[in-house]
N, C-alpha and C positions, 0 to 999 in steps of 0.2 A: 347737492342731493338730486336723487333721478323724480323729475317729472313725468306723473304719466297722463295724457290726454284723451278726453271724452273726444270718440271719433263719432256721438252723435246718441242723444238719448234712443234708448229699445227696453222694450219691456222684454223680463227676465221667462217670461212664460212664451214670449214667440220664438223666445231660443229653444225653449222644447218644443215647437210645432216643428221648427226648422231641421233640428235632431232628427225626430221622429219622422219628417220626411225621406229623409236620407236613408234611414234605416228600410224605410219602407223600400228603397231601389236594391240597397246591398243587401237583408240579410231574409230569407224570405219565411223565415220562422218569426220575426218578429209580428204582432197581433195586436192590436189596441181594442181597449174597451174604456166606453166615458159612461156618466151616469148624468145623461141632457144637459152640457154643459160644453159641447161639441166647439163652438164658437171661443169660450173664457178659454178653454183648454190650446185651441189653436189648431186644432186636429183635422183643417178642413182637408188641408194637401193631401193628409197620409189620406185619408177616404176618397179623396177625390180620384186619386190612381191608385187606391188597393183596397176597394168597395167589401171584399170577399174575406178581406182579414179583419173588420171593421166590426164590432158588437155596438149596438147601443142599449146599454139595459135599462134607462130610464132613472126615474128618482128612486133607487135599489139599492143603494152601493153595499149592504150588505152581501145581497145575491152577486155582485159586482166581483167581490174578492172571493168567495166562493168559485164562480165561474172561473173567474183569473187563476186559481190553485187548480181546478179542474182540467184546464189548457196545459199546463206544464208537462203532465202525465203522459200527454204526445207528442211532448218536446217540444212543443211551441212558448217562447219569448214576451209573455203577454205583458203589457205597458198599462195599467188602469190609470183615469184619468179625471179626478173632478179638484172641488177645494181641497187644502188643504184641514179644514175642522172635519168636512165629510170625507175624506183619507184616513184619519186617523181616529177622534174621538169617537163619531158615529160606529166605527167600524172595527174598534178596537180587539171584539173577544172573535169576529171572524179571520181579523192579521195573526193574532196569537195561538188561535186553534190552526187553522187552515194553511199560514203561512207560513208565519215562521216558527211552531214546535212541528211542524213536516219538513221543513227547510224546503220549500217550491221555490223555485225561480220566477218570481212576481216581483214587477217595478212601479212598484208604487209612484206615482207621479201627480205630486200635489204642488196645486196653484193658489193664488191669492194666500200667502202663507202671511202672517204679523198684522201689525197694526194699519199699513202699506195697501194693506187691500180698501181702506180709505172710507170709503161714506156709508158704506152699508153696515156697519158698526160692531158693539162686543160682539153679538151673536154669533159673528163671520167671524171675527178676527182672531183667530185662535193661535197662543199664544205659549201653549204647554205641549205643544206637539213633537218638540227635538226629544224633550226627558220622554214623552211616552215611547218615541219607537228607539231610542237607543236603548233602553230598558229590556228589549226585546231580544234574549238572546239569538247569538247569529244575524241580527236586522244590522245590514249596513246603512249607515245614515249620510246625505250629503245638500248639503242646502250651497247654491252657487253665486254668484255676486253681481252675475253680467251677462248679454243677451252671448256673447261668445263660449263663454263657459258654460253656461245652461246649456249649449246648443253640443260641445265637446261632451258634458257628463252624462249626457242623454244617448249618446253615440255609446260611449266607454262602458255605461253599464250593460249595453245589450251581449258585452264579451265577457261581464263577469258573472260567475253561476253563484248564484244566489240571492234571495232579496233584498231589497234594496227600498230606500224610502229616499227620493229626491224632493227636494223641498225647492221652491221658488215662489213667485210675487206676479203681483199686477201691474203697475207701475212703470211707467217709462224712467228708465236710474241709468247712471251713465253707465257706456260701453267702450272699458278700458283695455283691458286682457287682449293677449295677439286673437287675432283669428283663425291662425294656424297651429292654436297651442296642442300642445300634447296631456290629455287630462292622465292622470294617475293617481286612483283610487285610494284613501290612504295616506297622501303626497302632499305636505303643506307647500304653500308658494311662497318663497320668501321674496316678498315686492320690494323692501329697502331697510339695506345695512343701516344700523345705528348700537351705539354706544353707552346712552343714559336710562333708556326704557321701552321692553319691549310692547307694543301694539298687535296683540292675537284678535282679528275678526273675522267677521264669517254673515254672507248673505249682501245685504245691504250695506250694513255697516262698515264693508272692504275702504268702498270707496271713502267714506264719511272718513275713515281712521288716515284715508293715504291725505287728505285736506287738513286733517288738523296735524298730521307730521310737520306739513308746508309751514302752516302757523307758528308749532313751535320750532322751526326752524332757525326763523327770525327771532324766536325769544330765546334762540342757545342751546336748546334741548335736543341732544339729537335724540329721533326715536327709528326703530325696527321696527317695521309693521311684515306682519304677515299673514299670508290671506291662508285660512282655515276653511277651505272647503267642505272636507272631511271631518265631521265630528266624531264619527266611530264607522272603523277603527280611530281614531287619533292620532297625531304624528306626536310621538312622546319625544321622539330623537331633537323635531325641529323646535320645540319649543325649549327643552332643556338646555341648548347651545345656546340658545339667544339668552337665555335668563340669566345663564351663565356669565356671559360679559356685560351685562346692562344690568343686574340688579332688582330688578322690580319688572314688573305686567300692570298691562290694563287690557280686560276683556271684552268684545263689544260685539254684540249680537240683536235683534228683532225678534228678541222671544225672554220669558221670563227667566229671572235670574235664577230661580229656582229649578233643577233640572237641564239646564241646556249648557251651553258652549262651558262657561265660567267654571262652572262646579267641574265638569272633565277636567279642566288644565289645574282646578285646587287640586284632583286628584294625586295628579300625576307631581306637581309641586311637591304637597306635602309626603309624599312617600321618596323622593328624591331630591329635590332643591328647595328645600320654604323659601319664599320669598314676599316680600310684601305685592299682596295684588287689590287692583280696583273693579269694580263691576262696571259696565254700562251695558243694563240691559231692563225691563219693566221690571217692578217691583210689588211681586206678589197681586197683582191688581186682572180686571179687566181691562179692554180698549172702550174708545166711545166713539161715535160719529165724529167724521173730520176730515179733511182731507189729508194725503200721506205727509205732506212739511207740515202741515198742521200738528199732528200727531208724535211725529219723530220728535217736533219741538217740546210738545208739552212733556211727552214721557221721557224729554232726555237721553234723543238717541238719535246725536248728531253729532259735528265736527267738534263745535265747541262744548258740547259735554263729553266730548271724549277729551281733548286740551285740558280742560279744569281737573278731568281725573287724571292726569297724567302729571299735572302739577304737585296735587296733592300725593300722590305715588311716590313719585321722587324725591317727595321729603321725608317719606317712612324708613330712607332705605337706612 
């Protein structure tokens, strides 16, 4: 089986500063706005050499996405930038009125996303934010899994017209993914062929899913893991192949099981291949203070609760 290697932990949110500097050389329609959160976000490069494209609107985010929809109008690329609770919950009837029932070109760009955002607690840790913006027609949605991917999907949205809600984290997590990858929006990554049960994750979870492969490797099992960057649109294609020769799924995402990754792929399942599937994802709950292995552990959203669902999967089939 293909081993893939951490070339060195990076948190998933300096992959969007990195992005976002880049963009800031190539495309000069690109424009960021943060709501004081300049530093968490990683935004210092892009301002530091492009002062003049640069808003700070302060603790606003409402007036935030407002402005953001109001840039589009003169063609400008605008990138907003705080958490992800205050991307999405706070700001919900501003994204649905102003963004996406206009269809603006706004890229939403939220950080400290799940339980991962670690000690600052429920209140941060918002965990319903994939179901709220895919729910949004026309909102493409994409949460990434690595400081290289973060830093590609950050790049790829500034090419595609329309809004977008990129999801990522606080956390230094391993940095697997080439560095030269070519992101495509839409495009599941299939990271390893298997035979007895496929492995669909997404964010965090990538890597966790590609370590308990390893495990049950040794115990027989071969499994397909594949990295779900895209949650919507959804790769229906990729996922239907794979179930198709393996028999069963297990879902694994940093967000309620309600609304986000899992519920897509039952979609898509039950209207073309049922098969038996497992969740690994929180369970209708808040977060609590703790640190991120703290947390993944208790809510069961790691290697080895991905392995135990995977065991129990393959006996349903």
């Amino acid at each position: 089986m293909k081993k893939y290697i951490d070339t060195g932990k990076k948190d998933t949110r300096s992959g969007f500063g990195a992005g976002l500097e880049e963009l800031g050389k190539t495309n000069e329609n690109v424009v960021a706005l943060c709501a004081d959160l300049i530093g968490s976000l990683k935004m210092d490069a892009f301002i530091a050499n492009h002062p003049e494209r640069f808003f700070q609107i302060g603790i606003a985010e409402a007036n935030m996405m407002g402005i953001a929809a109001g840039l589009t109008i003169g063609g400008k690329i605008p990138f907003t930038g705080t958490f992800a609770n205050f991307s999405t919950g706070r700001v919900y009837d501003q994204i649905r009125q102003s963004i996406a029932y206009s269809d603006k070109n706004v890229k939403i760009c939220a950080s400290h996303a799940g339980l991962t955002l670690g000690e600052d607690g429920a209140t941060h840790q918002i965990l319903e934010d994939i179901g709220l913006m895919k729910m949004l027609p026309g909102m493409t949605v994409i949460n990434t899994c690595d400081y290289n991917q973060t830093k590609a999907a950050t790049i790829a949205i500034a090419e595609y017209q329309g809004p977008v809600y990129l999801r990522f984290g606080r956390p230094k997590v391993a940095n697997f993914t080439p560095e030269d990858q070519n992101f495509e929006i839409g495009k599941a990554v299939l990271l390893q062929e298997g035979t007895d049960v496929t492995i669909v994750a997404t964010g965090h979870l990538v890597w966790e899913a590609l370590q308990a492969a390893e495990s049950l490797h040794e115990q027989g099992i071969s499994a397909e893991v594949i990295n779900i960057h895209t949650i919507k649109p959804l790769d229906d294609e990729a996922i239907l192949n794979s179930v198709k020769k393996t028999g069963c799924i297990v879902t694994a995402e940093e967000h309620n099981f309600l609304g986000g990754l899992g519920e897509s792929v039952s979609r898509v399942l039950t209207q073309h291949n049922p098969v038996p599937q497992e969740f690994i994802a929180t369970n209708d709950t808040f977060g609590e203070s703790g640190t991120p292995d703290q947390l993944m552990e208790k809510y069961g959203l790691n290697a080895e609760a991905i392995s135990k669902a995977v065991l129990k999967v393959v006996k349903r089939k």
